[in-house]
Structures are given as C-alpha cells and as structure tokens.
Backbone atoms as SQL, in Angstrom:
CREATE TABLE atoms (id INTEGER PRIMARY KEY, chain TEXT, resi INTEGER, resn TEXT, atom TEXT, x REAL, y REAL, z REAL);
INSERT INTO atoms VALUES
  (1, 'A', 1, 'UNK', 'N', -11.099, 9.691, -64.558),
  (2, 'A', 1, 'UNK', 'CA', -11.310, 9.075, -65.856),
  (3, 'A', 1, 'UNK', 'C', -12.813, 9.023, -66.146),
  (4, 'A', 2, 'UNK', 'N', -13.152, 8.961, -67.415),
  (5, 'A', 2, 'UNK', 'CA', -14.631, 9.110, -67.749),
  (6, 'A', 2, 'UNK', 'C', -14.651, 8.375, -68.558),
  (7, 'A', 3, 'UNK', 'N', -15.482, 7.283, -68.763),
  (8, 'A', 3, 'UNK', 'CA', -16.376, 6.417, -69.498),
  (9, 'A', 3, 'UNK', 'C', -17.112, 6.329, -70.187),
  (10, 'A', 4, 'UNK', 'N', -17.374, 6.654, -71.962),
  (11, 'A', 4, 'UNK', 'CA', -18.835, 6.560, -72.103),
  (12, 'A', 4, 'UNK', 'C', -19.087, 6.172, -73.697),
  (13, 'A', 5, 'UNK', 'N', -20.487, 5.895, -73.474),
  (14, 'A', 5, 'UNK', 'CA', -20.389, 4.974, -75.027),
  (15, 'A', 5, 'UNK', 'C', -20.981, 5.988, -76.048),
  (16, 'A', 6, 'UNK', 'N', -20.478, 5.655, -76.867),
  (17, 'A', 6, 'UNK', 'CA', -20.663, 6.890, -78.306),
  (18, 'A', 6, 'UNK', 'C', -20.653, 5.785, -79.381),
  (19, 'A', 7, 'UNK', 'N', -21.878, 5.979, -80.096),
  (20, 'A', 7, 'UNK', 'CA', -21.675, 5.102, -81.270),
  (21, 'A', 7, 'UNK', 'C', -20.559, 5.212, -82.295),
  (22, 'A', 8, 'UNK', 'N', -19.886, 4.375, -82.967),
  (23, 'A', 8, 'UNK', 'CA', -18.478, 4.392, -83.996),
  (24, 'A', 8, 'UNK', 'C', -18.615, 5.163, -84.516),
  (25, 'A', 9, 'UNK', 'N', -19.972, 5.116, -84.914),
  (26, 'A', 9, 'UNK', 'CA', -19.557, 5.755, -86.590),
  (27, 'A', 9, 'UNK', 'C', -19.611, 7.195, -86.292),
  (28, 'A', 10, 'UNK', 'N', -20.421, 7.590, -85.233),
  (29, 'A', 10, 'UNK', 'CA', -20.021, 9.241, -84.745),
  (30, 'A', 10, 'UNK', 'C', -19.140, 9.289, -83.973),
  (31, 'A', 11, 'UNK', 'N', -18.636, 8.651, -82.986),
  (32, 'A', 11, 'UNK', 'CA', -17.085, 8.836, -82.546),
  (33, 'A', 11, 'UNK', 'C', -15.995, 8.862, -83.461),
  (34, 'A', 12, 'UNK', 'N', -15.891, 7.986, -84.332),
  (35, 'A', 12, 'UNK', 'CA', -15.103, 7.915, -86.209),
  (36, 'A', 12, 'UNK', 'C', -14.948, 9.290, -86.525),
  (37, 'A', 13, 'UNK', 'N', -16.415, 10.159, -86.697),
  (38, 'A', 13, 'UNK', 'CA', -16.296, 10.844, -87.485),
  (39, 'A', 13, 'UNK', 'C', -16.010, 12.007, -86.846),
  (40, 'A', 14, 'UNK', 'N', -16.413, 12.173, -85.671),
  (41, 'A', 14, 'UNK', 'CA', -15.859, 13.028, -84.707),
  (42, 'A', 14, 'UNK', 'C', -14.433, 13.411, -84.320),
  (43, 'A', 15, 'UNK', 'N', -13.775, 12.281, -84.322),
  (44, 'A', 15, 'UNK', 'CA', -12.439, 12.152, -83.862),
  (45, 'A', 15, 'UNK', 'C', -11.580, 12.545, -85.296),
  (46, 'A', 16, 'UNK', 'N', -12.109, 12.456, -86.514),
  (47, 'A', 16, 'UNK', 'CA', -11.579, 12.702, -87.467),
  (48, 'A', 16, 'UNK', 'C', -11.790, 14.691, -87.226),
  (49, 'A', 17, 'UNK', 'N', -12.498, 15.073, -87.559),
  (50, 'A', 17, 'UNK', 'CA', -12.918, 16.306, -87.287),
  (51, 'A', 17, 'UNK', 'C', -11.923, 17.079, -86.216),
  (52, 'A', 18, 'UNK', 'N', -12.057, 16.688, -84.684),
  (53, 'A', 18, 'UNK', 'CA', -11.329, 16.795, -83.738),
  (54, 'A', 18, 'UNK', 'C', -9.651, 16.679, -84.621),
  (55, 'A', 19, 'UNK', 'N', -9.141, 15.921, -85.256),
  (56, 'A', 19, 'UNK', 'CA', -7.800, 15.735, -85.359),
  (57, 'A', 19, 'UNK', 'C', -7.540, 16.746, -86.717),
  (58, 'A', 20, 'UNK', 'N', -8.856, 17.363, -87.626),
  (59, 'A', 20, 'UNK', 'CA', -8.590, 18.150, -88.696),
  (60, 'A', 20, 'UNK', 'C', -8.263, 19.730, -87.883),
  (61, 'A', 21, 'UNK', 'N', -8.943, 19.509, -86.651),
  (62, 'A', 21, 'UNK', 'CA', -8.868, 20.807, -85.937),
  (63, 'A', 21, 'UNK', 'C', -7.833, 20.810, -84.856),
  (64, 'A', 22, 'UNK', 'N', -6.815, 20.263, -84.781),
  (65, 'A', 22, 'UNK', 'CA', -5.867, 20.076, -83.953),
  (66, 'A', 22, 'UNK', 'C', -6.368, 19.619, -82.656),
  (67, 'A', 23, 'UNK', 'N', -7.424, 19.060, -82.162),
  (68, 'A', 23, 'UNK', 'CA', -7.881, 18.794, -81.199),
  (69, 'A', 23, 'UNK', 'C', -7.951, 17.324, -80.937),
  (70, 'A', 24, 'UNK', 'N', -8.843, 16.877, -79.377),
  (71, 'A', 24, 'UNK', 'CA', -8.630, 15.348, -79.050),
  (72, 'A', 24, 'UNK', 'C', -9.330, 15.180, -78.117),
  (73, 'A', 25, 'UNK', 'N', -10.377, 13.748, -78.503),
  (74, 'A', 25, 'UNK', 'CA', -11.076, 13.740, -77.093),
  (75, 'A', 25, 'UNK', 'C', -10.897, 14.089, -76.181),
  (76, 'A', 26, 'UNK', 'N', -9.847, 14.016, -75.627),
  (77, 'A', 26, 'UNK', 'CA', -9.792, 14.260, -74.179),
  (78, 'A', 26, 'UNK', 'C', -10.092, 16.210, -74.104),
  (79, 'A', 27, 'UNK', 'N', -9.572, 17.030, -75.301),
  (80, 'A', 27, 'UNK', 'CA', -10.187, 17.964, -75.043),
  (81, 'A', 27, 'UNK', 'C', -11.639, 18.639, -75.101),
  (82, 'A', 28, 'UNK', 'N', -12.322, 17.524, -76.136),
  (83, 'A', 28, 'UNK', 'CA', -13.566, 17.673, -76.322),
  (84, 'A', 28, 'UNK', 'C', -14.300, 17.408, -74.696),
  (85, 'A', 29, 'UNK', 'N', -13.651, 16.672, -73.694),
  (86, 'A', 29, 'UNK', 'CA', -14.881, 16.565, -72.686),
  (87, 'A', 29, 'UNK', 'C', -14.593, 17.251, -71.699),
  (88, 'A', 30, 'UNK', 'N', -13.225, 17.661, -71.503),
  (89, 'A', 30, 'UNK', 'CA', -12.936, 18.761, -70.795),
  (90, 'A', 30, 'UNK', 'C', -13.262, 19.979, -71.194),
  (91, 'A', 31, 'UNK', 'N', -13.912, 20.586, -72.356),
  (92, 'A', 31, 'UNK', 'CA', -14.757, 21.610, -73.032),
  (93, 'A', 31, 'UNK', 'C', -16.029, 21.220, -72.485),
  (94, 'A', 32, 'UNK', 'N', -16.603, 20.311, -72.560),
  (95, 'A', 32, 'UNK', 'CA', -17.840, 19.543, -72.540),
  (96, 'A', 32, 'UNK', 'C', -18.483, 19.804, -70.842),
  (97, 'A', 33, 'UNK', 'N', -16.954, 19.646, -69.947),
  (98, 'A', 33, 'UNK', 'CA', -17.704, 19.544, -68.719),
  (99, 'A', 33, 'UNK', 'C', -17.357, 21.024, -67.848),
  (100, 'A', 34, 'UNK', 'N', -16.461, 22.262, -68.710),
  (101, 'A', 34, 'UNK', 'CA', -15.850, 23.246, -68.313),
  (102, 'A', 34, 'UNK', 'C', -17.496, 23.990, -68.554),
  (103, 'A', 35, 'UNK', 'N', -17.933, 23.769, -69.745),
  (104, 'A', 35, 'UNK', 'CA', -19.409, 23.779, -70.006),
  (105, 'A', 35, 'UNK', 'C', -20.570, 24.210, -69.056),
  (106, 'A', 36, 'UNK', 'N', -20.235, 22.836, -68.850),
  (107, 'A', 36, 'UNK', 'CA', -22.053, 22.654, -67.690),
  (108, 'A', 36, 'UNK', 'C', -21.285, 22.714, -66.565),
  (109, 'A', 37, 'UNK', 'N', -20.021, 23.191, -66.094),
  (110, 'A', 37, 'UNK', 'CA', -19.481, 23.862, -64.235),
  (111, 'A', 37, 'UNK', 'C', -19.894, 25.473, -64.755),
  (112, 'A', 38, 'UNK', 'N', -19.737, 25.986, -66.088),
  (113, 'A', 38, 'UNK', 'CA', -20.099, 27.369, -65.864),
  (114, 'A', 38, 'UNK', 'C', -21.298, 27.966, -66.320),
  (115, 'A', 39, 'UNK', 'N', -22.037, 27.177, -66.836),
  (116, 'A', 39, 'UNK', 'CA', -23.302, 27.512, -67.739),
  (117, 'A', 39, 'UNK', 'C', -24.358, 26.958, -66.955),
  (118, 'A', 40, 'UNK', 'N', -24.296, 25.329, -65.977),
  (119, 'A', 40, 'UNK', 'CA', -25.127, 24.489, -65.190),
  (120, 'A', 40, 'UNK', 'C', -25.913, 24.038, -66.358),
  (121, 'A', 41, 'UNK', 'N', -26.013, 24.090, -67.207),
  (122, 'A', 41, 'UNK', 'CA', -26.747, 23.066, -68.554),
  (123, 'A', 41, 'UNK', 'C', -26.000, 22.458, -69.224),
  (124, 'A', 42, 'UNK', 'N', -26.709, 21.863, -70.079),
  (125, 'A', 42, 'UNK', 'CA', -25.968, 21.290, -71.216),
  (126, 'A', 42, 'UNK', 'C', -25.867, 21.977, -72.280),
  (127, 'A', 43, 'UNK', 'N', -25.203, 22.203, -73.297),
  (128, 'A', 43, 'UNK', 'CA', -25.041, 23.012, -74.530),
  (129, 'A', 43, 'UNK', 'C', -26.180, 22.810, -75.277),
  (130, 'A', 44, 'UNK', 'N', -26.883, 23.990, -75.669),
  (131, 'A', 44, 'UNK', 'CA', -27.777, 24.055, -76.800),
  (132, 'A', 44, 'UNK', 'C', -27.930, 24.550, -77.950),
  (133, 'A', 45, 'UNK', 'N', -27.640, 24.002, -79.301),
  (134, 'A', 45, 'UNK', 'CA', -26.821, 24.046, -80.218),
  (135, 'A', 45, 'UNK', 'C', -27.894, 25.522, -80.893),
  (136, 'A', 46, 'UNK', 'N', -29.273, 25.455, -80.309),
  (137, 'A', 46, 'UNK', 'CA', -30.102, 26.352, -80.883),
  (138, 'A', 46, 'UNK', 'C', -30.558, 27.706, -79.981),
  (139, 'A', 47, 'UNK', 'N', -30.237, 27.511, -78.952),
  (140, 'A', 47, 'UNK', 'CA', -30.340, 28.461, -77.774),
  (141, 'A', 47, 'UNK', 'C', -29.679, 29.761, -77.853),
  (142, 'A', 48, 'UNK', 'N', -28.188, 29.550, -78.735),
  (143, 'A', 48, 'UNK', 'CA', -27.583, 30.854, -78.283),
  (144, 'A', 48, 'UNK', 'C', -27.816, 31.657, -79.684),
  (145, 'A', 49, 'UNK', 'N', -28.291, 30.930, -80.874),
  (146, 'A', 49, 'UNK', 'CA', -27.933, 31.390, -82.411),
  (147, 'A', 49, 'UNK', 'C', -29.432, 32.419, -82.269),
  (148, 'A', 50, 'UNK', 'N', -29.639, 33.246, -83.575),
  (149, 'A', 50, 'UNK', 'CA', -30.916, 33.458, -83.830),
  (150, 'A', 50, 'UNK', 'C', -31.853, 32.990, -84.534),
  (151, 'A', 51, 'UNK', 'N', -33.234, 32.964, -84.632),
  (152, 'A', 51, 'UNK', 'CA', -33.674, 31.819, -85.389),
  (153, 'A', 51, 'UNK', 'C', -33.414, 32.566, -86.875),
  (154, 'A', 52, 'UNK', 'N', -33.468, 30.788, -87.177),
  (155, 'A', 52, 'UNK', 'CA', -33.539, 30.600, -88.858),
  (156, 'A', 52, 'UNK', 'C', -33.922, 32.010, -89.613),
  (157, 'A', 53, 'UNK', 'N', -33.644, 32.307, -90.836),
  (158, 'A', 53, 'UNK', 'CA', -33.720, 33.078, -90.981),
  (159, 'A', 53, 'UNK', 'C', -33.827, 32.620, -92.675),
  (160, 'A', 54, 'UNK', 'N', -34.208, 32.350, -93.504),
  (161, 'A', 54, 'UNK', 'CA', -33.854, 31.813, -94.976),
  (162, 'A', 54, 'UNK', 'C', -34.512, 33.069, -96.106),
  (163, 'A', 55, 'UNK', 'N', -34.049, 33.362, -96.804),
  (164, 'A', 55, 'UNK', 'CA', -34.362, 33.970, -98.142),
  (165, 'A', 55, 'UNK', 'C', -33.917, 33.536, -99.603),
  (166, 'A', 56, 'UNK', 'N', -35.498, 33.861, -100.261),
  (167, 'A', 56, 'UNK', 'CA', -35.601, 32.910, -101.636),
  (168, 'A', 56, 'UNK', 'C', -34.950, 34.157, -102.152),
  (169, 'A', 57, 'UNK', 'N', -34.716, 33.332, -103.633),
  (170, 'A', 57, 'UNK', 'CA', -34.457, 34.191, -104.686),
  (171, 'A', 57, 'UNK', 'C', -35.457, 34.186, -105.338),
  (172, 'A', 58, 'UNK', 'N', -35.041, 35.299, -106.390),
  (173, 'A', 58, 'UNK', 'CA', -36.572, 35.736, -107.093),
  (174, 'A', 58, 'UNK', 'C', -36.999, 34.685, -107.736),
  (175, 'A', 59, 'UNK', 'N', -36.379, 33.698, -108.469),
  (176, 'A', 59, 'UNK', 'CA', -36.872, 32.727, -108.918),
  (177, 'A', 59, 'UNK', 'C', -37.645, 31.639, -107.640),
  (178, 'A', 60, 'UNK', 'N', -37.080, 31.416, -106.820),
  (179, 'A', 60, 'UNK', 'CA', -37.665, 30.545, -105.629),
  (180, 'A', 60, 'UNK', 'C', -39.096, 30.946, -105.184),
  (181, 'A', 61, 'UNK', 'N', -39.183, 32.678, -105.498),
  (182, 'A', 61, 'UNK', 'CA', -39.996, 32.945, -104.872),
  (183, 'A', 61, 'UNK', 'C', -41.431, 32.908, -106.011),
  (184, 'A', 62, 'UNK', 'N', -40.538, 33.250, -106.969),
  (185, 'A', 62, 'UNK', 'CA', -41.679, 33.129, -108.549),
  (186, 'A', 62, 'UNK', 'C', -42.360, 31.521, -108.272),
  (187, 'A', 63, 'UNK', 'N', -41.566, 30.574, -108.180),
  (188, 'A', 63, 'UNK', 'CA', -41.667, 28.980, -108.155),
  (189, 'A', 63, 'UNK', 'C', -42.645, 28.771, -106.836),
  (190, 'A', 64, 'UNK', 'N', -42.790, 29.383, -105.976),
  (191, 'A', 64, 'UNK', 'CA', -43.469, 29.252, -104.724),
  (192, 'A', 64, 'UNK', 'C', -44.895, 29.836, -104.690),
  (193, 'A', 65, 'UNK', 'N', -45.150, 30.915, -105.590),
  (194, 'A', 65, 'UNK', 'CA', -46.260, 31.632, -105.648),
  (195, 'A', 65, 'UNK', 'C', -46.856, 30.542, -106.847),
  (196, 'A', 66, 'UNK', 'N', -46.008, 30.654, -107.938),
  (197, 'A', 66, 'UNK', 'CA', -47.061, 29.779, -109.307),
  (198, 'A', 66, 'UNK', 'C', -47.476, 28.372, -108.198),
  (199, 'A', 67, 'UNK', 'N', -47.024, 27.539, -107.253),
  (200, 'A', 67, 'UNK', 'CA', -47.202, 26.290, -106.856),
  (201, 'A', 67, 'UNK', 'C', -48.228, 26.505, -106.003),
  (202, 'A', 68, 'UNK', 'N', -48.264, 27.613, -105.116),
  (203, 'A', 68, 'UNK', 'CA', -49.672, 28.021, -104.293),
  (204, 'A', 68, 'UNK', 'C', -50.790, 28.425, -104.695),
  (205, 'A', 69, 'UNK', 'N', -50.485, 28.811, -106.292),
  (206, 'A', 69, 'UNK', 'CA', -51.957, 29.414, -106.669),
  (207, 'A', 69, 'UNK', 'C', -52.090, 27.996, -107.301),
  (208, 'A', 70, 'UNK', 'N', -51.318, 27.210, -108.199),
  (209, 'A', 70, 'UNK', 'CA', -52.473, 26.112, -108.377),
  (210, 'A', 70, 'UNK', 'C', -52.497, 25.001, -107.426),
  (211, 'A', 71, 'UNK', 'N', -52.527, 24.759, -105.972),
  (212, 'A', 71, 'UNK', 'CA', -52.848, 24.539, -105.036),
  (213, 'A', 71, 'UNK', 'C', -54.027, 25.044, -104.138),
  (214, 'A', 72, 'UNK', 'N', -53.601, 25.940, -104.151),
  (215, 'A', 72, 'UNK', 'CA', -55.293, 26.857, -103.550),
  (216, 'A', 72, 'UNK', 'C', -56.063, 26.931, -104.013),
  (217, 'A', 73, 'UNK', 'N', -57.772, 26.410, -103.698),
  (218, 'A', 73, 'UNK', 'CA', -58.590, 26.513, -104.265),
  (219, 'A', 73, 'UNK', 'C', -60.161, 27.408, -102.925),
  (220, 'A', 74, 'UNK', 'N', -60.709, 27.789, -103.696),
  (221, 'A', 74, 'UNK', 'CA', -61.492, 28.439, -103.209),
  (222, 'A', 74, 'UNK', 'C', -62.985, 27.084, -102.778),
  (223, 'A', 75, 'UNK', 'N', -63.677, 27.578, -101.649),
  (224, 'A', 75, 'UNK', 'CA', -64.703, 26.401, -100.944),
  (225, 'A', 75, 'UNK', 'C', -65.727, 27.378, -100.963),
  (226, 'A', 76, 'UNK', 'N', -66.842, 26.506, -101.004),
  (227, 'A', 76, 'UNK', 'CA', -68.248, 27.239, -100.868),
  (228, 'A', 76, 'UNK', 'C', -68.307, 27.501, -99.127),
  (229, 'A', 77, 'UNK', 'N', -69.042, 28.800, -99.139),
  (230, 'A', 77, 'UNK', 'CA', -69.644, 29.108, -97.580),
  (231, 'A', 77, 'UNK', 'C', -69.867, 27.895, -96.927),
  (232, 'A', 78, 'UNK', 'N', -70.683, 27.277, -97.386),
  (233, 'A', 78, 'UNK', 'CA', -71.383, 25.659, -96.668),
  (234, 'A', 78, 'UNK', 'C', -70.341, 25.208, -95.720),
  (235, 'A', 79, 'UNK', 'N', -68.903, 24.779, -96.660),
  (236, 'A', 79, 'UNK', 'CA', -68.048, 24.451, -95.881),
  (237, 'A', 79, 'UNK', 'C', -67.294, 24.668, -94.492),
  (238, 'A', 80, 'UNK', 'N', -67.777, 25.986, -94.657),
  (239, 'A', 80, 'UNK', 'CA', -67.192, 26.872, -93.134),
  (240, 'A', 80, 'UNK', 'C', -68.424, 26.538, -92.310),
  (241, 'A', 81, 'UNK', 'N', -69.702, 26.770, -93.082),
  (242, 'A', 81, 'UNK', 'CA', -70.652, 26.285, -92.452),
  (243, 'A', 81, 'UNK', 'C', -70.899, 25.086, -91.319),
  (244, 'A', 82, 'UNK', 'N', -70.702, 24.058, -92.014),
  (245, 'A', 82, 'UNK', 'CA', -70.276, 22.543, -92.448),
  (246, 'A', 82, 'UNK', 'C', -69.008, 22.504, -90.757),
  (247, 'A', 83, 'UNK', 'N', -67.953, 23.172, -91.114),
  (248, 'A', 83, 'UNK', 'CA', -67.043, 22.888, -90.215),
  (249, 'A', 83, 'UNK', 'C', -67.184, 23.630, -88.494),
  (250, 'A', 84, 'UNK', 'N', -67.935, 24.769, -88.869),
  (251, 'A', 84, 'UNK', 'CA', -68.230, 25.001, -87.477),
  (252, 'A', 84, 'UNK', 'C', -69.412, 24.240, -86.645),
  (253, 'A', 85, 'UNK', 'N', -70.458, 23.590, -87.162),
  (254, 'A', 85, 'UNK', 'CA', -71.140, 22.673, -87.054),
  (255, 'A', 85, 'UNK', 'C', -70.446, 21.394, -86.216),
  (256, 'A', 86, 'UNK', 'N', -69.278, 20.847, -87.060),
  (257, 'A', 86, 'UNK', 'CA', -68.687, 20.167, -86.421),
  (258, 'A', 86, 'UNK', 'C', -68.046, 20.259, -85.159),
  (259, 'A', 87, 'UNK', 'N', -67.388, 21.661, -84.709),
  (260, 'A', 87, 'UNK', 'CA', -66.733, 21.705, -83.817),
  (261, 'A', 87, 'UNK', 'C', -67.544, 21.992, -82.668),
  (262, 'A', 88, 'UNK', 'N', -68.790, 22.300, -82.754),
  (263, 'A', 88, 'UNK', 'CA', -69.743, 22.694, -82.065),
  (264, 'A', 88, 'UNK', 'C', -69.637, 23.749, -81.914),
  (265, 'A', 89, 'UNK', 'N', -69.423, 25.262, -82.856),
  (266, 'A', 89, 'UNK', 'CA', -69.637, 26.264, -82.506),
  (267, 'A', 89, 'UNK', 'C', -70.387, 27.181, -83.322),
  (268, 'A', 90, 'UNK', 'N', -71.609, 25.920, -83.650),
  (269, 'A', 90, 'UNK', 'CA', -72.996, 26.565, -84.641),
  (270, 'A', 90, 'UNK', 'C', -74.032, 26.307, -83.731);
C-alpha cells in the first residue's frame, strides 16, 4: 500500500481526468512506479518532447517588428564607452 499527500484540488482534478479516461489511481501509480523500475528517474514532462517550437503569423509578426522599432533606440558611442569603463575593460 502507498501513502501520499496530494493537494485536493489537484487530486479532484486529476481523478476527474483519470475517470474521463477510463482510468484510476491506483493505475496512475502503478504507471508512476513501472516508470522509475524501468527508466531509474522520474518522468520528465520536457525531456522526451522537442523544444518549443512557436510560429507567428504574418500579422504577429508585422505587430512584433512595428513594437521593436519603436522600442529600439539608437545610443551615442560614449555609452559603450561609458559601459566598458565600468566593467573594467577600458
């Protein structure tokens, strides 16, 4: 038998989920521990996928360029000046 505390409102919502999918705790931890006897980790929800990957639409991308150009502004030399000074590599 296994023991363990899971907050309600994600056990709630879990167990709802689990029962939309014909499933039941008890199979969720026997998945859970069939798991880490054949893998020796714990599941990593980002480990096995590829990364992110997102694409704008042309409008997103129109909306992203007009917001960077009046955001970006151009600095006098001084400033670079100014900042390597600071870091000590003037």
């Amino acid at each position: 038998m296994v023991t363990a505390r899971v907050p309600q409102e994600i056990r709630d919502q879990v167990n709802a989920k689990l029962k939309a999918i014909g499933s039941s705790p008890t199979e969720l931890v026997n998945a859970a521990y069939d798991y880490v006897l054949q893998a020796g980790r714990l599941p990593d929800v980002n480990n096995d996928e590829a990364p992110l990957c997102i694409t704008l639409t042309e409008a997103q991308e129109n909306e992203l360029r007009f917001r960077l150009k009046h955001v970006t502004r151009t600095v006098p030399p001084s400033f670079w000046e100014t900042a390597a000074r600071t870091r000590g590599e003037a």
